[in-house]
Residue, then its C-alpha position, 0 to 999 in steps of 0.5 A: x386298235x385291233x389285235x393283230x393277226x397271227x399269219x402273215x399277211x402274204x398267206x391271206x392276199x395268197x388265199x385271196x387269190x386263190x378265191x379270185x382264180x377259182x370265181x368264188x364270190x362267196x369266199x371273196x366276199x368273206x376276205x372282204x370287209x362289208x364295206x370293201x372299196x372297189x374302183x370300179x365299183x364291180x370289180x370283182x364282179x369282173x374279176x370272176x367273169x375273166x378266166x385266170x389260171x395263175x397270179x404272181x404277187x408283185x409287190x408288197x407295201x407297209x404303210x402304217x396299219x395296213x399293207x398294199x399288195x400289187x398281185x397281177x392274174x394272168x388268164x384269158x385276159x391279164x389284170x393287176x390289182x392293188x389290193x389293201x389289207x388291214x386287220x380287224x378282229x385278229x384277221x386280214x381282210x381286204x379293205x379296199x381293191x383297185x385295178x390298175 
């Protein structure tokens, strides 16, 4: 088991956001684990080309180690994702990311 964060989870799914919002693939590859699960499978390529100005988290799941987040970007277009944080090394990172 790895050491747990010491911010809460909803800090990091918020600045994961934030990331989604500005377009800025460089830090959503850095929220993301290596091996980050996406369905599909370029989703955040797709996320990063529709314009979004804002996103409201809708829900917020504990289940065992890791917590789902239903956060939905509202913009151009609208998209809600499941998005799947667990800890590794003492951070949040998204371990798996479904649009929905």
């Amino acid at each position: 088991m790895t050491a747990a964060p010491s911010a809460p989870v909803e800090q990091a799914a918020a600045a994961h956001a934030q990331h989604i919002l500005a377009a800025d693939m460089g830090a959503i590859q850095r929220d993301c684990s290596a091996q980050v699960l996406q369905e599909p499978a370029d989703l955040y390529q797709q996320l990063v080309t529709a314009t979004f100005e804002r996103y409201t988290i809708l829900g917020h799941a504990k289940i065992g180690w890791h917590h789902v987040l239903k956060i939905r970007y509202f913009g151009a277009t609208t998209a809600t994702v499941h998005h799947r944080f667990g800890a590794v090394d003492g951070t949040w990172v998204v371990l798996e990311s479904e649009r929905v």
